[in-house]
C-alpha positions, -999 to +999 in steps of 0.1 A: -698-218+116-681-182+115-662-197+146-645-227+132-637-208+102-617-189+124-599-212+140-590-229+105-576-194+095-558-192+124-539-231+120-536-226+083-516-196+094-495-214+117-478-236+094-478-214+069-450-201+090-418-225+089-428-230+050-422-188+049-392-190+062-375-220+042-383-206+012-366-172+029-337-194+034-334-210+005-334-176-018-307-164+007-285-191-007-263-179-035-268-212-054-240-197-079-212-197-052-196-227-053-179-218-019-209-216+001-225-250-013-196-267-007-192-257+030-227-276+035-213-310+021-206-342+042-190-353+014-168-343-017-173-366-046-166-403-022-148-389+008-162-375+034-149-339+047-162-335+084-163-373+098-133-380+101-109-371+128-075-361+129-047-385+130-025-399+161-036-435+165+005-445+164+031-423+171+060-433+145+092-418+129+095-404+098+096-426+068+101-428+033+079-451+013+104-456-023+092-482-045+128-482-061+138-498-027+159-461-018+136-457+015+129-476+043+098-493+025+083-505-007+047-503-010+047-540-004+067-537+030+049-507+041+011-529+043+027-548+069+024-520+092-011-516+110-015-480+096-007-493+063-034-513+041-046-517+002-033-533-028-025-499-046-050-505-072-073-480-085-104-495-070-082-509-038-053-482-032-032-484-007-045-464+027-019-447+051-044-433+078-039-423+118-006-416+120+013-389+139+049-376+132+077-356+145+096-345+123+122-331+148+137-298+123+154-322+104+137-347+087+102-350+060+078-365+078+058-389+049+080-383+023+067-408-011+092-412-043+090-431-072+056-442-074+029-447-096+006-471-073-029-454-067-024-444-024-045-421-005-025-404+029-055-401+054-063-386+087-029-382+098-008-354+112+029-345+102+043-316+120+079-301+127+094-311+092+132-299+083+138-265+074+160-270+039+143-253+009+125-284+000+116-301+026+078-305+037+056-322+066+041-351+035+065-346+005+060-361-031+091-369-055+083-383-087+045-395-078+015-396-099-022-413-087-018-400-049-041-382-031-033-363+002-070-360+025-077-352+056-042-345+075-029-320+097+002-306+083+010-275+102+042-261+117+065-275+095+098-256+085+094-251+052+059-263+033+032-280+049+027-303+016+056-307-011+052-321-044+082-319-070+099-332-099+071-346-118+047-352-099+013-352-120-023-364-116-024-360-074-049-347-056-045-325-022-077-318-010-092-309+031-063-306+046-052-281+079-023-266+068-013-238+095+017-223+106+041-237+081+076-219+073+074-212+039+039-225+021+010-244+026+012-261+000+042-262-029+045-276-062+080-274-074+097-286-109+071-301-137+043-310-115+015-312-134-023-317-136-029-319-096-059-307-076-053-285-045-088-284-036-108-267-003-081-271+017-077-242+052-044-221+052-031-198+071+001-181+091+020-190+061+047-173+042+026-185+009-007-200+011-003-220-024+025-221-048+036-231-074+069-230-100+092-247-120+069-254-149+042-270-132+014-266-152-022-273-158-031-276-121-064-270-102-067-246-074-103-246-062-121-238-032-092-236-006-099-206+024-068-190+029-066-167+058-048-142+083-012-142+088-001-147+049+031-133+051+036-126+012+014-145-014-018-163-011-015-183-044+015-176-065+015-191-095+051-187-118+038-215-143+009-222-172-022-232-180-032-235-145-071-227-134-075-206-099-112-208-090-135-202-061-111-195-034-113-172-005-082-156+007-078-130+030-058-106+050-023-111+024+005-089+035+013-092-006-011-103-025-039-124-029-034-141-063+002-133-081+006-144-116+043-139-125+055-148-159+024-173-157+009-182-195-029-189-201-038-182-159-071-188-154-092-167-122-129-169-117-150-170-084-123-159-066-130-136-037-105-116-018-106-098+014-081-069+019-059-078-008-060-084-047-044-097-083-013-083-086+002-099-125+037-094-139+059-106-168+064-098-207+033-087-227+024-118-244+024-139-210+003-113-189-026-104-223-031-144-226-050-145-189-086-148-184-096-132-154-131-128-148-154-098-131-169-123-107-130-121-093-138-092-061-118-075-038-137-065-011-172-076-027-159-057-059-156-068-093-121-076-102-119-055-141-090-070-165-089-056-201-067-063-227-064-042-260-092-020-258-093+019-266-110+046-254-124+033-220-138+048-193-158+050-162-186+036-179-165+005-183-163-002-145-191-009-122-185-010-092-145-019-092-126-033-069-095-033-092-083-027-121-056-041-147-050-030-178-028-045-206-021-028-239-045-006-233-047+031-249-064+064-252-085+057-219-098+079-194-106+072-160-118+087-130-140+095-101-133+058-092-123+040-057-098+017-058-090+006-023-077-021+006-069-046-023-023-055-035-027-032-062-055-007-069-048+005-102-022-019-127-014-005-159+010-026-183+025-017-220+000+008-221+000+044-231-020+075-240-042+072-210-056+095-181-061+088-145-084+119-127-096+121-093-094+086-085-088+073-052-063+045-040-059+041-006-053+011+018-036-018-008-008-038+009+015-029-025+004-007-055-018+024-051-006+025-087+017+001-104+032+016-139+045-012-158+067-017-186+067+001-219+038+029-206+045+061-220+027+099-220+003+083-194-011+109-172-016+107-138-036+139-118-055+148-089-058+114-074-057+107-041-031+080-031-029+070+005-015+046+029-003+020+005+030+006+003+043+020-028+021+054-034+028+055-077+058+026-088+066+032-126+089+005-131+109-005-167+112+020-197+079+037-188+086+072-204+068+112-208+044+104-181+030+132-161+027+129-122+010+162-117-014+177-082-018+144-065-024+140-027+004+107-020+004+104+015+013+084+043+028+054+020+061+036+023+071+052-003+053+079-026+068+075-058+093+052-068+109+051-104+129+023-115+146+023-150+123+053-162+136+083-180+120+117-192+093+117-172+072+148-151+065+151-116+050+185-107+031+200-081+025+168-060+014+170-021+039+139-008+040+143+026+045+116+059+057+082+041+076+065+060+105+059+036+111+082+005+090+105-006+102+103-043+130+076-051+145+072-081+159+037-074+181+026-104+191+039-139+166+072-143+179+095-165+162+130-179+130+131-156+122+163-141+114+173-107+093+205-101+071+222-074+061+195-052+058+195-017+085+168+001+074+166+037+078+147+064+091+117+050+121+097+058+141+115+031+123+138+005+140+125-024+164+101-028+182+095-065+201+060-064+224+040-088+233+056-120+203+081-121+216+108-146+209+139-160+172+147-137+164+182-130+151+190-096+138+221-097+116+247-075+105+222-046+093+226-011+113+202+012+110+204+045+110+182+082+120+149+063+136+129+090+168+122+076+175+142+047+159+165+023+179+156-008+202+129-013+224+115-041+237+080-034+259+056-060+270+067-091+247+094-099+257+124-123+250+153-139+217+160-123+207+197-121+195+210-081+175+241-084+158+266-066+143+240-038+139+251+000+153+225+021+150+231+049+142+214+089+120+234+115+109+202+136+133+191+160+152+163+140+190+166+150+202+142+123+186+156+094+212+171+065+197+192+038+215+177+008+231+144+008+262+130-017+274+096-012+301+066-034+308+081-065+281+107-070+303+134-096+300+164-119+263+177-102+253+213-096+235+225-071+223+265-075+195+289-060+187+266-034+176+281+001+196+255+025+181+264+060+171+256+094+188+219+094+193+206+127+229+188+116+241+198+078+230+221+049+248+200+026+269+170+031+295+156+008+297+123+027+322+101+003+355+107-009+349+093-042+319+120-051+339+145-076+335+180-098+301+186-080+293+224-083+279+248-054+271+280-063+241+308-057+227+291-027+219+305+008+232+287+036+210+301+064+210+287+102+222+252+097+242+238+126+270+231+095+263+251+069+285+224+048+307+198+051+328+180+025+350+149+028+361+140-003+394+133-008+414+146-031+390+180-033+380+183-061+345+199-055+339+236-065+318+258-037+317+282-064+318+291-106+349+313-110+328+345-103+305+339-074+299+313-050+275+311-020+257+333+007+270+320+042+251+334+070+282+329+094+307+341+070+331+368+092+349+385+062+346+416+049+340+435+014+354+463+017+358+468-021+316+471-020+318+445-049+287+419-032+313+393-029+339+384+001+373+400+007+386+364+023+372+331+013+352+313+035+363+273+044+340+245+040+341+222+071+356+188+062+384+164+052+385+179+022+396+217+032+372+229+007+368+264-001+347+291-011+369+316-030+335+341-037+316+344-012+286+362-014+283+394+005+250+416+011+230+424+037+193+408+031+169+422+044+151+398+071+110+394+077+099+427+094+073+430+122+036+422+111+007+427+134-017+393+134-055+399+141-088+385+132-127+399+124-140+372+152-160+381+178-153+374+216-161+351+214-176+338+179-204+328+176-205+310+143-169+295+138-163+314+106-138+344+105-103+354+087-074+359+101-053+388+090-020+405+092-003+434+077+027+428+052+060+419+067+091+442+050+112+418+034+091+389+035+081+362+007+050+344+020+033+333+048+024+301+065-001+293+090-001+267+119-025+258+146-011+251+179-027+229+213-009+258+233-004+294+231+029+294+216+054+326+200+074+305+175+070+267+162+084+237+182+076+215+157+045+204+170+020+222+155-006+215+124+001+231+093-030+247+075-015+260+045+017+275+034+033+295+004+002+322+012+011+356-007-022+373+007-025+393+037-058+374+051-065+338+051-105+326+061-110+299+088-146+284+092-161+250+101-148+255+140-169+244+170-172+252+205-136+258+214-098+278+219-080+278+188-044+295+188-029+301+153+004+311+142+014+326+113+051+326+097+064+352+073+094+337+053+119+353+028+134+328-003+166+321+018+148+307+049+144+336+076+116+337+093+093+359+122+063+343+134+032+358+153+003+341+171-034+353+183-059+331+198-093+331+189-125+314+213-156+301+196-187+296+216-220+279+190-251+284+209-270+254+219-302+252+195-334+266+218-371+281+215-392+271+191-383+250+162-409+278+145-422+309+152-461+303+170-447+265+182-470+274+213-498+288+196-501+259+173-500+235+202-528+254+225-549+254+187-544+218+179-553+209+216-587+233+215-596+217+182-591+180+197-612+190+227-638+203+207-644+172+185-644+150+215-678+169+230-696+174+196-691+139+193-700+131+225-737+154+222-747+134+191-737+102+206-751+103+245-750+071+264-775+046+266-780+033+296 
């Protein structure tokens, strides 16, 4: 009896097995994403999505179907073709099915106008359509009660499918739309109420869009991927409803609502890119975007007229949009690999700490219209395109001890005035590291480090009145400071600009096309490879040199405008030239001869400063190490340099005497005679330290220092062998007493 119930167990357990694991599958099923569920359907609504196959049953030419007789068929003369059928009705539609065209870069391939019959285009493929703005591989003109399923419409030169000028009430839905021009799919001029529904996109320059007031459409459950060149759905028009798509991979941005009333987002889920939303206050606060929008698995956060938020506000973001929002502080938040991390619009009074934005194809932070006394600090900001863009009458914002790095661009203003950027680390964007594109006026400038970017900053286009004061700008591959179109009076003090890597086209400072009445004073102009300053255009006027050192520059300066009417000097004084060959023999600090600026101009400077300045003395460089160390963790220290300001200090791959350009900074602007290093492993480390005066001489030293960590041996704890012998005795020892209490029966 015991047996049998065994072997009942044992069968009862067997197919208790497959029922486990359906119900297993079954709660893996996210029976809320729409997405998911609909990938496992034959069929959506009456048609079925993976039966058919794709079209080229007849070869043909490109037609026009026009029911106002303009084309080269009427529905009634198109059923007389064998890939033509139906009687147009709503029960009976006409059927244009397994066709393939050529459109041969010049003509639409199915192009439809003027019609109102019911018609369903299916299972066909229309490829290499003309290139003009609105042509497209299947093209609607004035058609309502179509519906596009099925095709193939990819590499086409402009849109794979084109509806425009009022065409309403169509629907687009599983079609292959690859490799097209311009869009997958485009609605264009007052096409309303259509349904662009789970259809595959990609390699496009737009995945979906739509403009021209064409509102009140449906964009559902369409997987946009890889190779999106700008947009993935941009959407200019109203009242239209984006739901439940996934798009991925957009060089832009995932979903862009521009000057788009009463958008609608939910269920949308983007890979690697994000909402971006633009347009006047009223259009962009009447959006409902929902948190079940992600970026990256991450709720999508869009709040409109709240105050006082913060973190607590935000679980788990993926990005964030703000409208009208005030008196908010946020931080400690990671707002990455999306278009835009942060977006703040007509919003002030707010505080952004130690947040992070790194990785979105746009915005690590976009700053949008009417923001004002908005502070921005200690964030890290990497690797986007823009690092911070404040764009449009955003004033009194603070950019202050951010890390913006390795961007396009690491701040750009456009059309912002009176606003403070201080004591920023911008370093190794590939374009500017601040630009001031077009009409900023009054903002000020101060302490930041410009490194390594294409120019350091760049002030463009009727930017007046900035002051650029007290910054680090140094190794920036073309320029450290340039002035470019019409800017004026704008104040250029005390910076270091200067070039130690080997770039032999890099100028200091930069004045280009009607750049006039500037002054530039107490800067230290050194080490460029090609121009401390560079007055480039004859039509830049009344700029003013005067006070700064012009130290081991190839050309100290050059000026070409024509007539001259730049100063190199005040009346009183003008500027320390360290190739200067006159005298003052009256002892009076200023130059017995003036000295001649290089250029068309035949500039001069009539007061020269004369004085001997006293160059970094020898230092001695040694470190508390041991030889080797042991531990990784020692300080490096030197004894003071006569004449010397601060102190940098590299690391070098080599032993090296002075910099080549090369080497890894570790920090710079040190005032301290000793510097700790720690955290090294197993290794030769040679390090170089710089000792700089304020006008750009410098005297470097090097040591090298070997680290050996000891491999972990012996016991992990004192008595390891002790215990074992113990723990072995005591294992014996049960063994035998168990043994005598229990002898074997034989």
């Amino acid at each position: 009896m015991r047996e049998i119930k065994k072997k009942e167990l044992l069968i009862l357990f067997i197919l208790c097995i497959p029922l486990y694991f359906g119900l297993n599958t079954l709660q893996n099923i996210d029976v809320n994403n729409p997405i998911e569920m609909f990938e496992d359907q034959e069929y959506y609504g009456d048609y079925p999505i993976k039966s058919l196959k794709l079209g080229g049953y007849w070869e043909i030419s490109p037609f026009i179907i026009d029911d106002t007789g303009g084309g080269n068929y009427t529905w009634a003369e198109a059923i007389s073709e064998p890939w033509c059928e139906g009687n147009g009705l709503q029960n009976d539609p006409y059927i244009i099915k397994n066709i393939s065209i050529n459109g041969n870069a010049v003509d639409n391939c199915i192009e439809i106008r003027n019609s109102k019959k019911y018609f369903k285009i299916i299972n066909c493929t229309a490829y290499n359509s003309g290139t003009d703005n609105y042509d497209g591989g299947i093209k609607f003109v004035n058609v309502t009660n179509g519906m596009i399923f099925n095709n193939n419409c990819s590499d086409n030169g402009n849109a794979g499918i084109l509806l425009m000028t009022g065409s309403n009430n169509n629907t687009i839905i599983n079609n292959t739309l690859y490799q097209n021009t311009d869009a997958g799919v485009f609605l264009y001029d007052e096409c309303n109420n259509n349904s662009i529904v789970y259809n595959k996109i990609k390699t496009c320059f737009y995945g979906i869009r739509l403009s021209g007031d064409s509102n009140e459409n449906t964009i559902s459950l369409n997987n946009i991927t890889s190779g999106i060149s700008y947009y993935g759905i941009w959407v200019n028009s109203d009242d239209n409803i984006i739901t439940n798509n996934r798009i991925n991979d957009c060089s832009y941005y995932g979903i862009y609502l521009m000057f788009a009333t009463n958008g609608k987002l939910s269920g949308n889920e983007m890979k690697n890119c994000g909402v971006y939303i633009e347009g006047g206050l009223t259009s962009i606060s009447s959006y409902i975007i929902s948190t079940n929008n992600t970026v990256n698995g991450k709720s999508v956060y869009y709040y409109v007229d709240e105050i006082g938020l913060d973190k607590n506000n935000f679980t788990n973001p993926g990005q964030i949009l703000l409208v009208n929002c005030s008196n908010s502080y946020i931080s400690d938040l990671n707002l990455s690999s999306g278009s835009c991390g942060l977006g703040l619009y007509y919003s002030s009074d707010n505080t952004f700490e130690n947040n992070t934005m790194e990785d979105n194809t746009r915005f690590g932070i976009k700053v949008y219209y009417n923001c004002n006394d908005n502070s921005f600090t200690n964030n890290t900001i990497n690797n986007n395109y823009y690092g911070i863009e404040m764009y449009g009458y955003c004033t009194n914002n603070s950019i202050n001890k951010n890390i913006i790095k390795s961007n396009s661009y690491g701040i750009r203003l456009y059309n912002c005035d009176l606003n403070n950027i201080t004591e920023n680390n911008i370093i190794t964007n590939s374009n500017d590291g601040i630009y001031f594109q077009w009409e900023c006026d009054n903002n000020i400038v101060s302490n930041n480090t410009l490194s390594y970017n294409r120019k350091g900053l760049l002030i463009y286009y009727d930017s007046d009145n900035n002051t650029i004061l007290n910054n680090s700008i140094k190794d920036n591959t073309q320029c450290g400071i340039e002035l470019w179109q019409g800017c004026k009076d704008n104040d250029i003090i005390k910076n270091k600009i200067s070039n130690d890597a080997t770039i032999d086209q890099y100028n200091g400072i930069v004045l280009n096309d009607d750049c006039d009445n500037n002054t530039f004073t107490h800067n230290s102009i050194y080490n460029n490879k090609n121009i401390g300053a560079f007055i480039e255009d004859n039509n830049c006027a009344d700029n003013l040199f005067y006070l700064n050192y012009f130290v081991g520059n190839n050309i100290n300066a050059q000026d070409d405008s024509n007539p001259n009417n730049n100063q190199w000097d005040n009346g009183s004084i003008g500027n320390y030239w360290d190739d200067y060959t006159g005298k003052d023999l009256d002892k009076n600090g200023i130059g017995d001869i003036e000295y001649n600026i290089t250029g068309a101009a035949g500039s001069q400077d009539h007061f020269p400063i004369y004085i001997k300045i006293l160059r970094p003395g020898d230092f001695i460089l040694s470190s508390n190490a041991n030889d080797p160390d042991t531990d990784g963790a020692f300080d490096l220290l030197w004894t003071d340099s006569a004449g010397a300001d601060n102190y940098s200090i590299f690391l070098s791959n080599t032993p090296i005497t002075a910099l080549t350009g090369s080497e890894t900074m570790i920090d710079e602007g040190i005032n301290d005679l000793e510097y700790p290093i720690s955290g090294l492993g197993t290794g030769t480390y040679y390090y170089v330290v710089v000792a700089y005066n304020e006008i750009g001489h410098q005297l470097s030293n090097s040591i090298q220092v070997t680290v050996e960590i000891p491999s972990p041996s012996g016991p992990r704890i004192p008595g390891y062998n002790i215990f074992y012998i113990l723990a072995l005795i005591s294992i014996i020892s049960i063994i035998l007493i168990k043994i005598k209490k229990n002898p074997t029966k034989h």
